[in-house]
NUZA-982571 format. One record per atom (N, C-alpha, C, O, CB): atom name; x, y, z; chain. Coordinates in Angstrom, 2 decimals. Glycine has a CB too. Example, Ala and Ser with C-alpha at 12.3 -4.5 7.8 and 13.67 -1.06 7.14 Angstrom:
2
{"N",{13.19,-5.69,7.80},"A"}
{"CA",{12.30,-4.50,7.80},"A"}
{"C",{13.20,-3.30,7.80},"A"}
{"O",{14.24,-3.32,8.46},"A"}
{"CB",{11.31,-4.47,9.05},"A"}
{"N",{12.85,-2.25,7.08},"A"}
{"CA",{13.67,-1.06,7.14},"A"}
{"C",{12.90,0.03,7.87},"A"}
{"O",{13.41,1.14,8.04},"A"}
{"CB",{14.08,-0.60,5.72},"A"}
This chain:
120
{"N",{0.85,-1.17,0.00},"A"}
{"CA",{0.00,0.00,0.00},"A"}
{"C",{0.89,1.24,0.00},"A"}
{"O",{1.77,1.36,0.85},"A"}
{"CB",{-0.96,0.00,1.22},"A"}
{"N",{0.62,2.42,-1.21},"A"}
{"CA",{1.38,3.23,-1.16},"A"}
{"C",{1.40,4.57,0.05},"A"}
{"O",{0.29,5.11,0.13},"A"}
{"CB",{1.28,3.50,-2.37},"A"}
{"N",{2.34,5.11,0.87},"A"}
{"CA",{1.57,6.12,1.20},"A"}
{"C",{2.67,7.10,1.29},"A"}
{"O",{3.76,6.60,1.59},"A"}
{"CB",{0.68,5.91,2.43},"A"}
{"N",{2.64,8.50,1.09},"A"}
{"CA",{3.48,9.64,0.96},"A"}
{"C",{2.68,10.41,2.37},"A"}
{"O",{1.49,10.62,2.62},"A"}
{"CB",{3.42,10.49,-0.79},"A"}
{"N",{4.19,10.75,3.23},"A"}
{"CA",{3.98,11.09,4.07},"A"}
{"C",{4.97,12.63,4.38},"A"}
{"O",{6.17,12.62,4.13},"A"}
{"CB",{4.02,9.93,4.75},"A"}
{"N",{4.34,13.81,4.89},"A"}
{"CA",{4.91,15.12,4.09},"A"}
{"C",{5.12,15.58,5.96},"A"}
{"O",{4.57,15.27,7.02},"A"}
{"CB",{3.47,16.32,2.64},"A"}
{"N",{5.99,16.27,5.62},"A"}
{"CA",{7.04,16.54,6.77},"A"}
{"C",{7.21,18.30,6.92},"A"}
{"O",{6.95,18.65,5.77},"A"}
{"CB",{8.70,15.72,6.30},"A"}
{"N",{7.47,19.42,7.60},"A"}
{"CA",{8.16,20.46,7.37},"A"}
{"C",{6.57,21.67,6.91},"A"}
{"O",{5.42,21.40,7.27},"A"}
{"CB",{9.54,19.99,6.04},"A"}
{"N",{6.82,22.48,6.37},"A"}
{"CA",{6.06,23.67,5.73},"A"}
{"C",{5.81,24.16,7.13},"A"}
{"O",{6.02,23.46,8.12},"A"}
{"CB",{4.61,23.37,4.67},"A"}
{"N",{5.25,25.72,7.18},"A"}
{"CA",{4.97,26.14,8.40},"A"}
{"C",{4.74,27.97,7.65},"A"}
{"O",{4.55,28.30,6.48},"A"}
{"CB",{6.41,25.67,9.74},"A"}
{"N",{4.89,28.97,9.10},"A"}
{"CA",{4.45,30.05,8.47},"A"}
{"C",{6.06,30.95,8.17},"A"}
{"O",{6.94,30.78,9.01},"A"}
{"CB",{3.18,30.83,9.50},"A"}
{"N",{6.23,31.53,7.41},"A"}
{"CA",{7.79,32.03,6.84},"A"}
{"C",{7.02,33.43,6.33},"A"}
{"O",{5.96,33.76,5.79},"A"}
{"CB",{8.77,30.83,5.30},"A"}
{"N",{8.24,34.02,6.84},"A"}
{"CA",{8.18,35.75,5.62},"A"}
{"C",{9.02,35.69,4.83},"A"}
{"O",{10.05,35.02,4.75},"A"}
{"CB",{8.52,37.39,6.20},"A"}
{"N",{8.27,36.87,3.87},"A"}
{"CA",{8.74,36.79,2.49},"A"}
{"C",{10.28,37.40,2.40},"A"}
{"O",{10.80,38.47,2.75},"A"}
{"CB",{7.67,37.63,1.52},"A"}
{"N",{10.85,35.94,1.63},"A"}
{"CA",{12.43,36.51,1.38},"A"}
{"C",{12.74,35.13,2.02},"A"}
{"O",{13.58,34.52,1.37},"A"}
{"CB",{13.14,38.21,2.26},"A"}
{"N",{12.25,34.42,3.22},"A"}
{"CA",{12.86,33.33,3.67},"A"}
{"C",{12.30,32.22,3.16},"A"}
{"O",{11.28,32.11,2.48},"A"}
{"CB",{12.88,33.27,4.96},"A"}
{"N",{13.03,31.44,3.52},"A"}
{"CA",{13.18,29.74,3.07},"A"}
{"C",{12.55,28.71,4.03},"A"}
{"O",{12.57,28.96,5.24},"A"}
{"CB",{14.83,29.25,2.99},"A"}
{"N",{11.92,27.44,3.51},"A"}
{"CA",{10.81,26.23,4.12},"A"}
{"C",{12.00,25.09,3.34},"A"}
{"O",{12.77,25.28,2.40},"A"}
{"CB",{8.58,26.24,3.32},"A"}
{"N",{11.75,24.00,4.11},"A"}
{"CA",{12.20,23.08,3.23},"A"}
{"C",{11.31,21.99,3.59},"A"}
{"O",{11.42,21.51,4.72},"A"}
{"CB",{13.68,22.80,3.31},"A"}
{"N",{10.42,21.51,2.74},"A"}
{"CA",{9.34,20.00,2.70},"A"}
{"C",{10.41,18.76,2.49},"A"}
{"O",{11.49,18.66,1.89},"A"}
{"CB",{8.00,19.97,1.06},"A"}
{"N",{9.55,17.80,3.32},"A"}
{"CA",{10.19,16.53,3.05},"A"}
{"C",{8.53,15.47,2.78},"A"}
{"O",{7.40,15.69,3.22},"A"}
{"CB",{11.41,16.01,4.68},"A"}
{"N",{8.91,14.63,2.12},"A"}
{"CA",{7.77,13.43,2.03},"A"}
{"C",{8.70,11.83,1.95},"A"}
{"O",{9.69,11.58,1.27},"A"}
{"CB",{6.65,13.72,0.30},"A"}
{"N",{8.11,11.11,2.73},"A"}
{"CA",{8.90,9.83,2.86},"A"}
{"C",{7.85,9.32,2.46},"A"}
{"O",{6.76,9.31,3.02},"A"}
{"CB",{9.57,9.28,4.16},"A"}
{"N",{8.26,8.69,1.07},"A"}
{"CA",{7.17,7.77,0.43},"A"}
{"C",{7.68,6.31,1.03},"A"}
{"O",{8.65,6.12,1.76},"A"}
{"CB",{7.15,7.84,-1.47},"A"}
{"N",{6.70,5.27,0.48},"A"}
{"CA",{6.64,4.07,1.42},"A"}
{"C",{5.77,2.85,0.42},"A"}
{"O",{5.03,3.30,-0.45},"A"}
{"CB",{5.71,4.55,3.06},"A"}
{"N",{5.85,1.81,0.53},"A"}
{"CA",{5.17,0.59,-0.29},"A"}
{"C",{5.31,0.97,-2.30},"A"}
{"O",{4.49,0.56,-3.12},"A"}
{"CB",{3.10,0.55,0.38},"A"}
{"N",{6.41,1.72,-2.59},"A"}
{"CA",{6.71,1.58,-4.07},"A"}
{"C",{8.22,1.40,-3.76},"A"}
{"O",{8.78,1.55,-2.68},"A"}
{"CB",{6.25,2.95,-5.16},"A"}
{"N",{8.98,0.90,-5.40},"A"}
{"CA",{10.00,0.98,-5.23},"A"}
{"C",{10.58,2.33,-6.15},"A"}
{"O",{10.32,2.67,-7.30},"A"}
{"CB",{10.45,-0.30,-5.42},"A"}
{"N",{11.34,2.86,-5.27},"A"}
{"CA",{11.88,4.44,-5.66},"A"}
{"C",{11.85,4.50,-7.05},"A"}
{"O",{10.98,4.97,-7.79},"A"}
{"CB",{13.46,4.85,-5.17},"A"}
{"N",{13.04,3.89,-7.34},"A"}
{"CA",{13.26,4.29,-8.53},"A"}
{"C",{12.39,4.25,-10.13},"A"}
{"O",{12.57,4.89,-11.17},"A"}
{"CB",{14.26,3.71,-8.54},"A"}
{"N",{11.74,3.55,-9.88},"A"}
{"CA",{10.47,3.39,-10.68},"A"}
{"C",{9.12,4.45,-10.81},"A"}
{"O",{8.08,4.22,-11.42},"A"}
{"CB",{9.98,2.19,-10.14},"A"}
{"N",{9.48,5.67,-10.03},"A"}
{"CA",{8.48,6.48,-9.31},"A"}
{"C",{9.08,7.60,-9.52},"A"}
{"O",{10.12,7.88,-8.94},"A"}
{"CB",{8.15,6.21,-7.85},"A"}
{"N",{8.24,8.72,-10.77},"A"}
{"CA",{8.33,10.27,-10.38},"A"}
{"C",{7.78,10.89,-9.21},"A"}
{"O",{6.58,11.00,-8.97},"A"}
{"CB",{7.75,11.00,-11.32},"A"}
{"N",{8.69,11.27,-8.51},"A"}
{"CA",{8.14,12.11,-7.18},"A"}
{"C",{8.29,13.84,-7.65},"A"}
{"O",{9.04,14.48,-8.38},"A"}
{"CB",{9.33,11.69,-5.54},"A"}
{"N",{7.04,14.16,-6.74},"A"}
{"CA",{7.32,15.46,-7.07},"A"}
{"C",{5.81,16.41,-6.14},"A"}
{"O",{5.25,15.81,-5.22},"A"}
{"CB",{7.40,15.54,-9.05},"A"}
{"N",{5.46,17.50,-6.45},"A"}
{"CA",{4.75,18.39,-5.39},"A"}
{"C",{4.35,19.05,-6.51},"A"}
{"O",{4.89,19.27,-7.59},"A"}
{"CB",{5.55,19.25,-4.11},"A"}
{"N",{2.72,19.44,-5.77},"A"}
{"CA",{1.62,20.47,-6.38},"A"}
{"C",{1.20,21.24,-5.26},"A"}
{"O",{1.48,20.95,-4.10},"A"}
{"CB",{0.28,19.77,-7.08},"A"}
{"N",{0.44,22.37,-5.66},"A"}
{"CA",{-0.22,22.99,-4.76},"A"}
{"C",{-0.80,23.89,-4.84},"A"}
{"O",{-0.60,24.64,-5.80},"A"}
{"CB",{0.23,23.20,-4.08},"A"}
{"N",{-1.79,24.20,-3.86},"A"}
{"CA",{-3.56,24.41,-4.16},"A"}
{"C",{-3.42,25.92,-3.21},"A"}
{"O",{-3.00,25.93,-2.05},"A"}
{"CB",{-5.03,22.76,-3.27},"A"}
{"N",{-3.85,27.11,-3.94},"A"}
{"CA",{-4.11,27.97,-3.21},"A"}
{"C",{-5.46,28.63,-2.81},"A"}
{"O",{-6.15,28.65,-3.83},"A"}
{"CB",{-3.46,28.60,-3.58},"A"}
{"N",{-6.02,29.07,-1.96},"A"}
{"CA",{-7.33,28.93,-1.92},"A"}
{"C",{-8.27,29.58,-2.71},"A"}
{"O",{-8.62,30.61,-2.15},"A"}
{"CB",{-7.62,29.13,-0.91},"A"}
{"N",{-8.82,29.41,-3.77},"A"}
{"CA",{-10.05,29.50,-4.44},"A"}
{"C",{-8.75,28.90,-5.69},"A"}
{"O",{-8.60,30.13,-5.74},"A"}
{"CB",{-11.16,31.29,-4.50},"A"}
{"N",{-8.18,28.56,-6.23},"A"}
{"CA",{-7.32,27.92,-6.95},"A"}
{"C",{-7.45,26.57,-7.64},"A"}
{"O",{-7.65,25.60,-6.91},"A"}
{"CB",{-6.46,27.89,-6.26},"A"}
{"N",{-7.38,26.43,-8.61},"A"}
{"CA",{-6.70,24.77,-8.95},"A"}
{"C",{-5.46,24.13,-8.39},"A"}
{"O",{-4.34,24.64,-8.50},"A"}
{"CB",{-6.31,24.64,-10.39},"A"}
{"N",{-5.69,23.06,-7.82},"A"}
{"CA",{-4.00,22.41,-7.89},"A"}
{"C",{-3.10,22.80,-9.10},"A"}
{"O",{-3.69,22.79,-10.18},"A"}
{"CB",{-3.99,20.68,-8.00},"A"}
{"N",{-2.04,23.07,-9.12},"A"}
{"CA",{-1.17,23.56,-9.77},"A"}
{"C",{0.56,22.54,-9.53},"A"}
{"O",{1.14,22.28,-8.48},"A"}
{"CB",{-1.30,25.18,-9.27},"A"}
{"N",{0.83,22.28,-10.61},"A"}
{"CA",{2.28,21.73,-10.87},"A"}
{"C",{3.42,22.43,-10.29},"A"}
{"O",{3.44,23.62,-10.62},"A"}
{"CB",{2.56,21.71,-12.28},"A"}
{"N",{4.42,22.04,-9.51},"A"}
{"CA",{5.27,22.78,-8.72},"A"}
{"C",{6.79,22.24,-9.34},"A"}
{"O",{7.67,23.05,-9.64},"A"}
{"CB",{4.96,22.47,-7.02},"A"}
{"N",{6.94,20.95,-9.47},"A"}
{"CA",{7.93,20.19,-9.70},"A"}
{"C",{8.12,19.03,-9.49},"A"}
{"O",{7.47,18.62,-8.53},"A"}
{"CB",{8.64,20.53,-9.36},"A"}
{"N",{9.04,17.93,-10.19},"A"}
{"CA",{9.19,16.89,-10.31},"A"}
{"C",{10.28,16.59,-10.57},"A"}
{"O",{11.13,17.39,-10.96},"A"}
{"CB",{8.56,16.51,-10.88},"A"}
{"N",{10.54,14.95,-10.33},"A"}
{"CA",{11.96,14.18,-10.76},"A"}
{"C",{12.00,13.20,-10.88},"A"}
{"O",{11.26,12.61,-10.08},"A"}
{"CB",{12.95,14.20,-10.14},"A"}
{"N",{12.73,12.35,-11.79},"A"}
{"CA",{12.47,11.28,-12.00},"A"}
{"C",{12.96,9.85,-11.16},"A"}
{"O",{13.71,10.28,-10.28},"A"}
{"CB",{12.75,11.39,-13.11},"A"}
{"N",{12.90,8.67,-11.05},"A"}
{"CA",{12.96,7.78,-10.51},"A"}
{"C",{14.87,7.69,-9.96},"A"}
{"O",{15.38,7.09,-9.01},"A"}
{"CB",{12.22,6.73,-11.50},"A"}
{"N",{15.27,8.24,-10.65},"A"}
{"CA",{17.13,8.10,-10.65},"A"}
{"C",{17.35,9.58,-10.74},"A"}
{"O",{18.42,10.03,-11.15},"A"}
{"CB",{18.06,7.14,-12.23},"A"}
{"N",{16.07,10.60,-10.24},"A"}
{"CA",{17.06,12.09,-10.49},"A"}
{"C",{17.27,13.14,-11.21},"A"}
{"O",{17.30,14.35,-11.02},"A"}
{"CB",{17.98,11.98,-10.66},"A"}
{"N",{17.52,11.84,-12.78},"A"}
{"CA",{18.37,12.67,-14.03},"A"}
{"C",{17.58,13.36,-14.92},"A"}
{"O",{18.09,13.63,-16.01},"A"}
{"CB",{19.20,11.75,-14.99},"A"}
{"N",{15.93,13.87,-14.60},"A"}
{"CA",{15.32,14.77,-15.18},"A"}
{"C",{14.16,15.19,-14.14},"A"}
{"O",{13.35,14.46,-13.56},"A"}
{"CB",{14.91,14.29,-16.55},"A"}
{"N",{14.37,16.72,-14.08},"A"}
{"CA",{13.51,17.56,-12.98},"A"}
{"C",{12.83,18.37,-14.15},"A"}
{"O",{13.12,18.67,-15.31},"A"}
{"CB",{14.48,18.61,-11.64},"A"}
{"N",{11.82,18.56,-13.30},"A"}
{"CA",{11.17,19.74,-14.51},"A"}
{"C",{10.75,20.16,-13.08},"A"}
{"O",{10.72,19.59,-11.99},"A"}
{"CB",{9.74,19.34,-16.11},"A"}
{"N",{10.27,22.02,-13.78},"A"}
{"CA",{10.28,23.10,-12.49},"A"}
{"C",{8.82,23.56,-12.99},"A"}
{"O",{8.61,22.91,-14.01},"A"}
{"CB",{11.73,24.56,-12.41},"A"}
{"N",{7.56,24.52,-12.67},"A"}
{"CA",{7.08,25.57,-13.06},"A"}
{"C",{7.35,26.45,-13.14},"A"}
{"O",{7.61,26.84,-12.00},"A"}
{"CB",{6.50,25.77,-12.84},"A"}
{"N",{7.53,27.30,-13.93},"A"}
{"CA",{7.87,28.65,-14.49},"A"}
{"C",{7.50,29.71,-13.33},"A"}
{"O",{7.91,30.87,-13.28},"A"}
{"CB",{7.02,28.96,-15.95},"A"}
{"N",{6.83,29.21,-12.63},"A"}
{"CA",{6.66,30.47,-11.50},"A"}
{"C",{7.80,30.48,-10.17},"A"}
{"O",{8.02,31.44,-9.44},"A"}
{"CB",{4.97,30.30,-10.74},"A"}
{"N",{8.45,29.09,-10.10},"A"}
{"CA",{9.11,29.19,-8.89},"A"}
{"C",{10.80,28.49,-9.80},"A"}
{"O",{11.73,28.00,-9.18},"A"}
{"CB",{8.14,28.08,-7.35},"A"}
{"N",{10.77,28.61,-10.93},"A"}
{"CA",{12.48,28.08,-11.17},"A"}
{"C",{14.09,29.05,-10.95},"A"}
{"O",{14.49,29.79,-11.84},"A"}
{"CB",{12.51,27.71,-12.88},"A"}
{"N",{14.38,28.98,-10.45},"A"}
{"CA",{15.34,29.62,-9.80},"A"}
{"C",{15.26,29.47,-8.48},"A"}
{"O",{16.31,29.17,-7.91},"A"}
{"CB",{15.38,30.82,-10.08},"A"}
{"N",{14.18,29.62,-7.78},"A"}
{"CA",{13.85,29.71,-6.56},"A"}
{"C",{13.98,28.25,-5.59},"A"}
{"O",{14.69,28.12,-4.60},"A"}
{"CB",{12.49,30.26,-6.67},"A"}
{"N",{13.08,27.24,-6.22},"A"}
{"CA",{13.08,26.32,-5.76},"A"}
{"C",{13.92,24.88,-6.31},"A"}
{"O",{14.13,24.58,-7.49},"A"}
{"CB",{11.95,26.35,-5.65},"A"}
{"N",{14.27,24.19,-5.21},"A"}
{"CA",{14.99,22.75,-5.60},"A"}
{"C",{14.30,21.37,-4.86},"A"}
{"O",{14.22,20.97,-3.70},"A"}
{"CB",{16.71,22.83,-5.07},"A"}
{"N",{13.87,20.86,-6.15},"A"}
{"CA",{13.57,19.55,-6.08},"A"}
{"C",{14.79,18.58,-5.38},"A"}
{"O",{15.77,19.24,-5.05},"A"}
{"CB",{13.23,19.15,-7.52},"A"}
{"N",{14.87,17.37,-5.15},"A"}
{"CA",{16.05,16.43,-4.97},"A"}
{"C",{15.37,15.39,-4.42},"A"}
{"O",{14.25,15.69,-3.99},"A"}
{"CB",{17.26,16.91,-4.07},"A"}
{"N",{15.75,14.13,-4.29},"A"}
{"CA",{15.24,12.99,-3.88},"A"}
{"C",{16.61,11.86,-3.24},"A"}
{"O",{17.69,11.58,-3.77},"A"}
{"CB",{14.35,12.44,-5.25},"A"}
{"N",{16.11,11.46,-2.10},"A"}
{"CA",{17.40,10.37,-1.79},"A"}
{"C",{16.61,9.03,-1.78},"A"}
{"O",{15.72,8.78,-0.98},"A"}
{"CB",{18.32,10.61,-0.10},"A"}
{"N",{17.09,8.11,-2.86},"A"}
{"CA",{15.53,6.84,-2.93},"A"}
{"C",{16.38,5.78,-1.37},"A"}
{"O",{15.71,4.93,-0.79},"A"}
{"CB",{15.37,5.30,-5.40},"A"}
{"N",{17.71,6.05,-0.99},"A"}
{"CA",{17.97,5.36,0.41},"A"}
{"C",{16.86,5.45,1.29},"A"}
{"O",{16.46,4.41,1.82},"A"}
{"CB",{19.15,5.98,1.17},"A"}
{"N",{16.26,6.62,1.52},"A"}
{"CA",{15.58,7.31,2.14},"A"}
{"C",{14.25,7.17,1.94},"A"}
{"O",{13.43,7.37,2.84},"A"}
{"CB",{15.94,8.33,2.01},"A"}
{"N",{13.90,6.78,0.56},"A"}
{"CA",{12.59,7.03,0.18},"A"}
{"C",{11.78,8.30,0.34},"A"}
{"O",{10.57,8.41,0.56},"A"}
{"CB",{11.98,6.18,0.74},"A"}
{"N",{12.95,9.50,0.13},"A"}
{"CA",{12.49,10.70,0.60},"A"}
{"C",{12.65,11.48,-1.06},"A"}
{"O",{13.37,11.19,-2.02},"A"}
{"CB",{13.52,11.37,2.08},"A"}
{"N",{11.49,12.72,-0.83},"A"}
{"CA",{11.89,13.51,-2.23},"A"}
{"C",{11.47,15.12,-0.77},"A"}
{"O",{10.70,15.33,0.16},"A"}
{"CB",{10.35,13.08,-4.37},"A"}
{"N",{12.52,15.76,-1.44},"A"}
{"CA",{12.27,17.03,-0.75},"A"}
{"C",{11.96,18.57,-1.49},"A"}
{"O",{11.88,18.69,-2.71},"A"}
{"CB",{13.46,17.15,0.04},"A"}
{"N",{11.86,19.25,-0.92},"A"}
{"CA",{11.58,20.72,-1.81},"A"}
{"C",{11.84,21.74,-1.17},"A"}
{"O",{11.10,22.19,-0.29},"A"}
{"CB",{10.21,21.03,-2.28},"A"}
{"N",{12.90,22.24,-1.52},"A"}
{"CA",{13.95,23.30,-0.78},"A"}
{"C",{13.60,24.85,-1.61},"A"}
{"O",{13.90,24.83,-2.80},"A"}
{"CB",{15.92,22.72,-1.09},"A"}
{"N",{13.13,25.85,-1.21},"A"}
{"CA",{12.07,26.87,-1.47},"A"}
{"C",{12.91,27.92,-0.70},"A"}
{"O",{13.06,27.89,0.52},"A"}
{"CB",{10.41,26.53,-0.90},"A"}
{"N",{13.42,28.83,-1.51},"A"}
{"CA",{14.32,30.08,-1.44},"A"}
{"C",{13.30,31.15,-1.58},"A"}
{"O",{12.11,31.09,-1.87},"A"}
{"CB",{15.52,30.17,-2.64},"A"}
{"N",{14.01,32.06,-1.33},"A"}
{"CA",{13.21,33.94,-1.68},"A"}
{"C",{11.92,33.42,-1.76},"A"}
{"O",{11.47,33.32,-2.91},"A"}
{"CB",{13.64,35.06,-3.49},"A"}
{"N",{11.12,33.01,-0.72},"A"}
{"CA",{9.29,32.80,-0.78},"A"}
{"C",{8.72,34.15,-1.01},"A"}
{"O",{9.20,35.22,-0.63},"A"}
{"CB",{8.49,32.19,0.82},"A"}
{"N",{7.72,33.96,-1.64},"A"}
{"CA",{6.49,35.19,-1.73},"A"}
{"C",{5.67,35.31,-1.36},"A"}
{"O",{5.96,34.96,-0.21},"A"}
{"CB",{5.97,35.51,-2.49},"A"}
{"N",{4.51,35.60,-1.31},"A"}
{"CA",{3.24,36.00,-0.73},"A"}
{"C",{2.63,34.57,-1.78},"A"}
{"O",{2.14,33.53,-1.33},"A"}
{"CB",{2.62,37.97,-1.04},"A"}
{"N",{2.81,34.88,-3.15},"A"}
{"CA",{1.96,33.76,-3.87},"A"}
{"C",{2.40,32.76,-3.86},"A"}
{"O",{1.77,31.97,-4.57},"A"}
{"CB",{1.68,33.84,-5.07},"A"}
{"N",{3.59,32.19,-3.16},"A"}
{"CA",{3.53,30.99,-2.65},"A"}
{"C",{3.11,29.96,-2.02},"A"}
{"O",{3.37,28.76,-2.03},"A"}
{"CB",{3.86,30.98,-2.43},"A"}
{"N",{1.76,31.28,-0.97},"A"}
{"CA",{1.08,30.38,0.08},"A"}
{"C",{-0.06,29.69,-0.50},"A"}
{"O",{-0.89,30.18,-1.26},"A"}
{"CB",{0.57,31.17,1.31},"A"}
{"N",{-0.01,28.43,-0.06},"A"}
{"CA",{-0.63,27.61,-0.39},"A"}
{"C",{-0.52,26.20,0.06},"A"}
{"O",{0.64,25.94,0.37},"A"}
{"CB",{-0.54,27.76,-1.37},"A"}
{"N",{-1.37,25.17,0.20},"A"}
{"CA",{-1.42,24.07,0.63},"A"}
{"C",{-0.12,23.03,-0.18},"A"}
{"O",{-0.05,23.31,-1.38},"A"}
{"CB",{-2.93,23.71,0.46},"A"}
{"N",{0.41,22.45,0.05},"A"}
{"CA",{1.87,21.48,-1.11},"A"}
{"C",{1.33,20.35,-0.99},"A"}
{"O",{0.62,20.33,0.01},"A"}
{"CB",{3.82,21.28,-0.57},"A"}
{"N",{1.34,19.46,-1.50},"A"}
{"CA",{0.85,17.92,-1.59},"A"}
{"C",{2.29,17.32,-2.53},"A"}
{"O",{2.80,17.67,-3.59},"A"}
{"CB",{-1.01,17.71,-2.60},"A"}
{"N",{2.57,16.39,-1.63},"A"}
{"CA",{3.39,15.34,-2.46},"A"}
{"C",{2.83,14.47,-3.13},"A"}
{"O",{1.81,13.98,-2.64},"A"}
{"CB",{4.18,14.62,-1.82},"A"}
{"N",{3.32,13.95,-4.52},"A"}
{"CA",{2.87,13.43,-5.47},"A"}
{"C",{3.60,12.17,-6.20},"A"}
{"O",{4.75,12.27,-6.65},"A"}
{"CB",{2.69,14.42,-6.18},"A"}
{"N",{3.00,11.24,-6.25},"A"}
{"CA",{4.26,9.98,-7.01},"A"}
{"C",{3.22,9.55,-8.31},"A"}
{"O",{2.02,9.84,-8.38},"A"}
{"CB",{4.78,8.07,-5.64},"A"}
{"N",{4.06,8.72,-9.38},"A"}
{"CA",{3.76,8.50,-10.36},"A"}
{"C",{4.48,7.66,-10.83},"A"}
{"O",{5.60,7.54,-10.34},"A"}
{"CB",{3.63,9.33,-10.90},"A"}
{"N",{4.02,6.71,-12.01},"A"}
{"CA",{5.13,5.63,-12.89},"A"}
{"C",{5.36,7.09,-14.36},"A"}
{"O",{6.37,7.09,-15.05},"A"}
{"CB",{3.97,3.41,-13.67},"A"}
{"N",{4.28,8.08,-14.53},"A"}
{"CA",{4.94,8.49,-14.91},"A"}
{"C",{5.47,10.24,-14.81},"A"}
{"O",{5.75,10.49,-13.64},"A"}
{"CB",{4.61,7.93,-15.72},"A"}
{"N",{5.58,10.95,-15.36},"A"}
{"CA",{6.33,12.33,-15.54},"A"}
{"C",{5.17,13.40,-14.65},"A"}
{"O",{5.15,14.62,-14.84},"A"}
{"CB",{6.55,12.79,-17.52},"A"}
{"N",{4.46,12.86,-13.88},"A"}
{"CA",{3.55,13.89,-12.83},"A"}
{"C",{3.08,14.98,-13.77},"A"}
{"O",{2.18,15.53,-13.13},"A"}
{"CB",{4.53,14.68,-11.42},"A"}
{"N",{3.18,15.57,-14.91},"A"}
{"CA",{2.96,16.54,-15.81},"A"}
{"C",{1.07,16.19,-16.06},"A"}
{"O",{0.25,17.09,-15.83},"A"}
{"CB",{4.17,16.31,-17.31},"A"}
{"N",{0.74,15.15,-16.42},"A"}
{"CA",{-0.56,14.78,-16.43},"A"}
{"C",{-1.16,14.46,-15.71},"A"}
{"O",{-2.38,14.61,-15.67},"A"}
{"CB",{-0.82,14.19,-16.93},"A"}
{"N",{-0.53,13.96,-14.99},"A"}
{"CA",{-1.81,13.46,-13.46},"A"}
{"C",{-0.91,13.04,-12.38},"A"}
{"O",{0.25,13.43,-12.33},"A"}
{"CB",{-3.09,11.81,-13.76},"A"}
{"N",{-1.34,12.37,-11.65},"A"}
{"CA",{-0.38,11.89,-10.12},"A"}
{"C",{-1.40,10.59,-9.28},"A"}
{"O",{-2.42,10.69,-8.60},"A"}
{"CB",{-0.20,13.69,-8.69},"A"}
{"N",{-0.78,9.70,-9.61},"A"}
{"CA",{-1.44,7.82,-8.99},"A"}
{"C",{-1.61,8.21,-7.37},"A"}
{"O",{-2.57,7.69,-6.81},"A"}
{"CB",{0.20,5.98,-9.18},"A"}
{"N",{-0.77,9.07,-6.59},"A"}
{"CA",{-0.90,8.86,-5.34},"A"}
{"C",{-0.38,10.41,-5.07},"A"}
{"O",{0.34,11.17,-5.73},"A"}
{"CB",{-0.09,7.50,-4.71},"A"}
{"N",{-1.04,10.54,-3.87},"A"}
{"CA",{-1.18,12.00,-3.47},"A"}
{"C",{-0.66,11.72,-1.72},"A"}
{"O",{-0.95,10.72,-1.07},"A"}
{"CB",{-3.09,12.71,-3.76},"A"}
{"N",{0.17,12.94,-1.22},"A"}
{"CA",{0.01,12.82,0.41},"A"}
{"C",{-0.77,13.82,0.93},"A"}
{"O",{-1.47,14.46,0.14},"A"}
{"CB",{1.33,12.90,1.20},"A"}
{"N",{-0.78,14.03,1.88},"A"}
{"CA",{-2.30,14.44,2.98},"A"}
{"C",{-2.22,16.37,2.58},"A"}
{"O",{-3.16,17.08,2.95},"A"}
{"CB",{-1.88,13.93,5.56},"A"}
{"N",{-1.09,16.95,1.88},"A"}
{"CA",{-0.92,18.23,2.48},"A"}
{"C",{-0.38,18.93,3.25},"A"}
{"O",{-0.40,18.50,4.40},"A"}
{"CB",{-1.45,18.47,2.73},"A"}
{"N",{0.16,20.00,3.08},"A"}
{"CA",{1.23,20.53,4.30},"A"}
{"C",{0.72,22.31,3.62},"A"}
{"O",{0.72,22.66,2.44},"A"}
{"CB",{3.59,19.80,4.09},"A"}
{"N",{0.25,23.36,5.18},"A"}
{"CA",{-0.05,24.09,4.54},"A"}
{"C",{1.64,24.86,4.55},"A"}
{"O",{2.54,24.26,5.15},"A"}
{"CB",{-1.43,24.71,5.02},"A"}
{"N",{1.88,26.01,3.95},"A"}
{"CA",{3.04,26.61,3.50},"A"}
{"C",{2.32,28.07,3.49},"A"}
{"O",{1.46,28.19,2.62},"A"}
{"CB",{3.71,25.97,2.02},"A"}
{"N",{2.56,29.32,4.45},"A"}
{"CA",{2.00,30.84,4.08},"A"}
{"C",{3.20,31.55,4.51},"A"}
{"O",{3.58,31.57,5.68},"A"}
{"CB",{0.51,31.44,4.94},"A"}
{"N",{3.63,31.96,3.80},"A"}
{"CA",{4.48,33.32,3.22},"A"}
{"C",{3.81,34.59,3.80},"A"}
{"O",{2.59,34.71,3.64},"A"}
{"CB",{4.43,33.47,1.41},"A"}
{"N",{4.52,35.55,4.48},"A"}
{"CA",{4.15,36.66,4.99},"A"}
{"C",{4.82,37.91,5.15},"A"}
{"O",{6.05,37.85,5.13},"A"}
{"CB",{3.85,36.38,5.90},"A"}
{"N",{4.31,39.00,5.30},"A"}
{"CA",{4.94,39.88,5.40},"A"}
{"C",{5.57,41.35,6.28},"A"}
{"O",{6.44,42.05,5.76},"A"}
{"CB",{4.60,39.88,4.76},"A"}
């Protein structure tokens, strides 16, 4: 049974840094895009970033690239999200996300949420 379990987010002002963790559990890593979305309120879920099973391809959204870093340790069964210079439109709920494939279209398994608000 799969389950992604999300660690970290909290309340931060703008300019500082959060770092999320999710320890996924019942897949095997490497076979699994991990990666994070997130929902701001009156919003759609929205694509944040991803990586692939070994690492060697991340894709970012255009709203947070520079800013934020994906990374994953599959020892660990962990994928994390390391979030620089936050903004105000950052805040929003994060959900970790796994997949067999590229999270770009959809996401097989979701974790519970972690809220994340940026302030000023």
């Amino acid at each position: 049974q799969v389950q992604l379990v999300e660690s970290g987010g909290g309340l931060v002002q703008a300019g500082g840094s959060l770092r999320l963790s999710c320890a996924a559990s019942g897949l095997a890593s490497v076979t699994y895009f991990l990666g994070w979305f997130r929902q701001a309120p009156g919003k759609d879920r929205e694509f944040v970033a991803s990586i692939s099973g070994r690492g060697w391809s991340i894709t970012y959204a255009d709203s947070v690239k520079g800013r934020f870093t994906i990374s994953r340790d599959n020892a660990k069964n962990t994928v994390y999200l390391q979030m620089n210079s936050l903004k105000a439109e950052d805040t929003a709920v994060y959900y970790c996300a796994a997949d067999r494939g590229t999270l770009l279209g959809k996401a097989s398994y979701w974790g519970q949420g972690t809220q994340v608000t940026v302030s000023s």
